[in-house]
N, C-alpha and C positions, 0 to 999 in steps of 0.2 A: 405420362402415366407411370412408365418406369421410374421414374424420381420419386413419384408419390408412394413404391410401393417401397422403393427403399428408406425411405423416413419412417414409417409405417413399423417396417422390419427394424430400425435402429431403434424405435422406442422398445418393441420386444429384446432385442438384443440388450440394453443398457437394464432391462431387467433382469435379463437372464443372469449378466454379468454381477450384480449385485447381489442375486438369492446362490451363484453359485463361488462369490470372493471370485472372481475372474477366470476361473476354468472352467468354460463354457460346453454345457454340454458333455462332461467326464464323466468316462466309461465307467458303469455301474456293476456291481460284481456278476457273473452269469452274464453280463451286456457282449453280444460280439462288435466287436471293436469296427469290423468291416460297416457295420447300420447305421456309424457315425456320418459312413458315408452316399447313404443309399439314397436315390431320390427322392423318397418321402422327407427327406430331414430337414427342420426348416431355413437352414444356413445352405442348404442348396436348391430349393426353391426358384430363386430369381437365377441362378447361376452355377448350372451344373456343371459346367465347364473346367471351373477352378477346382484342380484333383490334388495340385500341391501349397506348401508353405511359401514355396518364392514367389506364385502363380499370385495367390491370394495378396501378397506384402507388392508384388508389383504394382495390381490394381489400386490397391489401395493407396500406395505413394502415386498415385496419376491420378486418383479423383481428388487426394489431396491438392496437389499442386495447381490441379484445376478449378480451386476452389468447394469441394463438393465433399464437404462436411461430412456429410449422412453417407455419402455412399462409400467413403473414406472409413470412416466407423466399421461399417458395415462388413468390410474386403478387412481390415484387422480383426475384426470379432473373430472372424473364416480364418483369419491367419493363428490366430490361437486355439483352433479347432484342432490344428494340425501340432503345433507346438504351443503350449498353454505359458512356455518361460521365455516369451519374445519379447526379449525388455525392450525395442525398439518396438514395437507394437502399443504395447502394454503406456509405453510413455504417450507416443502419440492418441491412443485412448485419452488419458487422462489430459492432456492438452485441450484433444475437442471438447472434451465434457466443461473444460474451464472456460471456452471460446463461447460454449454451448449453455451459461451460469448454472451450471451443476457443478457447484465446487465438493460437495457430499462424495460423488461420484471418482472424483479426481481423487480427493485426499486416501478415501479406499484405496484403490488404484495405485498409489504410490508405495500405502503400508504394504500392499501383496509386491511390488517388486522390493522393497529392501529385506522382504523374506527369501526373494532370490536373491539378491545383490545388494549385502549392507551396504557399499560403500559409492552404490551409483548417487549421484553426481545431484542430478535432476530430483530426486525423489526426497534424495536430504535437503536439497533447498526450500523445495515447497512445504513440508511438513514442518522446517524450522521457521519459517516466516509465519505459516499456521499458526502454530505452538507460540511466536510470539506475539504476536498480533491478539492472544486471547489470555497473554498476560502469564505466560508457562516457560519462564526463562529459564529454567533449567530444560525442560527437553529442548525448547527450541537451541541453545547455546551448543548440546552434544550435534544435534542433527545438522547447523550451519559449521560447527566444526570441522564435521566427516566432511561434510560440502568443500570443506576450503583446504583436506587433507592430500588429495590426489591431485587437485589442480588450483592453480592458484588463480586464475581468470573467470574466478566466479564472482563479479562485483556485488552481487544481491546479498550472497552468503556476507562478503565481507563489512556490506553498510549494517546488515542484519546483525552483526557479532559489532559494529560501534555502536550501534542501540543498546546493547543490553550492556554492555561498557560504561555505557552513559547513565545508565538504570541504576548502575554498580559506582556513580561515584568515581569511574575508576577513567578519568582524562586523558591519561596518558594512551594507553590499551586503546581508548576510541578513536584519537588524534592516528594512530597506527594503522588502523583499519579501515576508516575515512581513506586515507592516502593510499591501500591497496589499492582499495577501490577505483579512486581518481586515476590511478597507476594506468586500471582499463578504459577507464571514461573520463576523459581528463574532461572534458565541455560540458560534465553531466551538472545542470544547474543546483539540484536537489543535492549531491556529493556533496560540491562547496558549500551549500548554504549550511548541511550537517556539519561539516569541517570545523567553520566558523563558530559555527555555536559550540562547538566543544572548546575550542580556545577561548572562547568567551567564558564558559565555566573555570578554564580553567587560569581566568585572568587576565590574557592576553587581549584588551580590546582591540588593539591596533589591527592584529594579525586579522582577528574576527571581520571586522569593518572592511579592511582590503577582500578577505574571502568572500563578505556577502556582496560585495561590488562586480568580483569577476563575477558572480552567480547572476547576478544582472547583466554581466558583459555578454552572455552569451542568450539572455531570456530580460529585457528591459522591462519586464511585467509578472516577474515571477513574483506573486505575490508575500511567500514567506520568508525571501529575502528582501524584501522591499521593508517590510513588518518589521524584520530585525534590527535595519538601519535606525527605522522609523522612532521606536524605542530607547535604540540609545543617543540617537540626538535630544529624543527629548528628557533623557535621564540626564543628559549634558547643558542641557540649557538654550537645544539650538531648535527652538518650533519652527519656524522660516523652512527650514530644509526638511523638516520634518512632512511639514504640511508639502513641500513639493513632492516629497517623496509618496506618501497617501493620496497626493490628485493623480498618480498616474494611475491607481487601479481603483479610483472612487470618485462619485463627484465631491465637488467644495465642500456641502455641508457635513458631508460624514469624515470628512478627515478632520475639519474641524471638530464636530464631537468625537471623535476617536483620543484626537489630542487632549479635548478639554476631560474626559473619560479618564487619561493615560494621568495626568496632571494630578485628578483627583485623589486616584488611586495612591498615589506616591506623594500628598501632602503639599501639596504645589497649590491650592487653592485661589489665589488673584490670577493665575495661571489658565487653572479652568475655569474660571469665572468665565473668562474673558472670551474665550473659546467658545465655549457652550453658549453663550449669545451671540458671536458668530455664527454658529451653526444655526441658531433661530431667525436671523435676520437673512441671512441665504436662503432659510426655506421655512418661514414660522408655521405656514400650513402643516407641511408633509413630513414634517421632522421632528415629534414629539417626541423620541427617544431621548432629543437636547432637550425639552422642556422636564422632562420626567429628571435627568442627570442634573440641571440645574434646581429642581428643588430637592435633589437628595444631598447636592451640593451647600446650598443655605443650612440643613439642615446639619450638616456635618461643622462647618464654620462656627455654628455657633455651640458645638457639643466637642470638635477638636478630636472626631475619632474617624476612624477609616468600615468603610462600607462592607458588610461579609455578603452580602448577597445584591448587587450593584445591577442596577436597572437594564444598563447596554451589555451587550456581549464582551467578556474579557478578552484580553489575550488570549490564544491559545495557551496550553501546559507545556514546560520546557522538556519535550518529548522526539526524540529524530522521527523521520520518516521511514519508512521501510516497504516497499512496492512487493505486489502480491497476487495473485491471479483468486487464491482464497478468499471466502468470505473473511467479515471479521466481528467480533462478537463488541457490541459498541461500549459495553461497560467493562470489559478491562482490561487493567491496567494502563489506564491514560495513552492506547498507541494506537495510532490514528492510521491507517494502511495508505491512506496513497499522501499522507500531510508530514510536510519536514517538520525540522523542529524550529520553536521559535522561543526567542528570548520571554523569561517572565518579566512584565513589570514587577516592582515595587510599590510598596510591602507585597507579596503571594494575596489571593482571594481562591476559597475554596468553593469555586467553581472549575464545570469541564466544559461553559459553554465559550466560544469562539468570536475572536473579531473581524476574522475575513473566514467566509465560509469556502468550504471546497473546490472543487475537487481535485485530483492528480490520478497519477496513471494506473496503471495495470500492468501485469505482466505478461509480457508476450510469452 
């Protein structure tokens, strides 16, 4: 019953915290300061007990730990009663609200502590991943800046600033920051696979090819490094390895139209013929995307031009990934919050739709 009445209270509280920018309950002019803390008031309510700031921030780190969300919430709300600039409160606030899919709630939350502290840590990462994720590289670039100015083992800030490196054309700068990164995560599969792709822009297949191999060394099913090998064997000429690389996270018929798809798109056409009636004879019922891809295929063969709006889902867009506890806004700027980047085929098609769908992580 207790638990129920603290969840109860934490939906009031998460309002309060909103209609008041996070000073909860602030003393009103004429207000005596002492009625903040009188038994009527609803922060003491369940718990008149807690009279100070440490009292409250105890509690509150022990329901934490013990799992206990709402009651955790709750014991911080009370701890910014007492001190409204408890950036260790105020963070863990916006933490549960993101654990809690209130990212609205969090991104607030963040803006009111860099009004206490531009230069905390936590606040600049979220709001720069924010900011790029919705396609706003210039704030997000300042705010993963600040993020990566006082300390350098912030790997988010730093894959975050090889994104928009990569946005910028600019290989070298992303190659740089990739490698921070790895610096802190060396086995992070998603790192290397960004790694790669940036050396691949910037030419280097070989380098690329061994990085998205380690990214499989440590995850044999990570799908968009699988993708990126997948790609450039068959840019290369090698489908055989291709297609083994696609049966590990697909059955037979769709790697085969994947290829025969990949083929099309890059003028390869006896290529994906051939393919795309593999995929038909694997699964001629359930697999009409090959039947659709082979008569746009006929169709192109005998006109000799390439497809702007192609029946199966493309490639992804040659975009890194960037992990984020924030929502993300799905139209822009091609950046996909929990998806690395993946190699474009050849020629581009302007599409945003995908050849392996979702998902990745989150931020803890």
């Amino acid at each position: 019953m207790l638990s129920q009445k603290f969840s109860i209270l934490a939906v009031f509280c998460v309002t309060t915290l909103t209609i008041s920018a996070c000073t909860p309950l602030s003393v009103k002019s004429g207000q005596d300061e002492n009625s903040l803390n009188s038994p009527d008031n609803i922060l003491n309510l369940l718990d008149p007990d807690v009279k100070t700031e440490e009292q409250a921030m105890e509690k509150a780190e022990a329901a934490l730990s013990e799992g206990k969300s709402e009651n955790a919430l709750f014991y911080y709300i009370k701890t910014l009663q007492f001190n409204n600039k408890n950036i260790k409160a105020l963070e863990n606030i916006a933490s549960i609200h993101n654990r809690s899919k209130h990212p609205e709630l969090a991104l607030k939350i963040y803006q009111d502590i860099l009004a206490i502290d531009s230069q905390n840590l936590l606040a600049n990462e979220s709001l720069g991943l924010h900011y790029l994720e919705n396609g706003q590289t210039g704030k997000a670039k300042d705010h993963l800046t600040a993020a990566i100015a006082n300390s350098n083992s912030n790997w988010k800030a730093h894959n975050g600033l090889g994104v928009i490196a990569d946005l910028e054309n600019n290989s070298a700068e992303a190659i740089a920051h990739y490698q921070a990164a790895l610096a802190i995560q060396p086995t992070n599969p998603m790192l290397l696979n960004n790694l790669g792709y940036s050396y691949y822009l910037s030419g280097d297949e070989i380098k690329a090819k061994y990085l998205f191999n380690q990214a499989l060394g440590y995850d044999n099913k990570y799908k968009r490094a699988i993708h990126n090998l997948a790609l450039i064997e068959i840019k290369n000429g090698n489908f055989s390895t291709a297609t083994a690389l696609f049966n590990r996270i697909m059955p037979v018929h769709e790697s085969y139209n994947n290829i025969g798809y990949i083929s099309m798109l890059s003028g390869q056409y006896d290529v994906a013929d051939e393919y795309l009636r593999r995929a038909i004879n694997e699964s001629p019922v359930y697999f009409p995307k090959a039947q659709e891809n082979l008569k746009t295929l006929s169709t192109l063969k005998s006109r000799q031009i390439i497809p702007i709006k192609p029946e199966l889902n493309t490639p992804s867009p040659p975009v890194p990934a960037i992990q984020s506890g924030t929502t993300t806004n799905q139209n822009a700027a091609q950046i996909h919050k929990t998806e690395p980047r993946t190699i474009q085929s050849k020629p581009p098609v302007t599409t945003n739709k995908q050849l392996i769908k979702k998902p990745l992580p989150k931020k803890p």
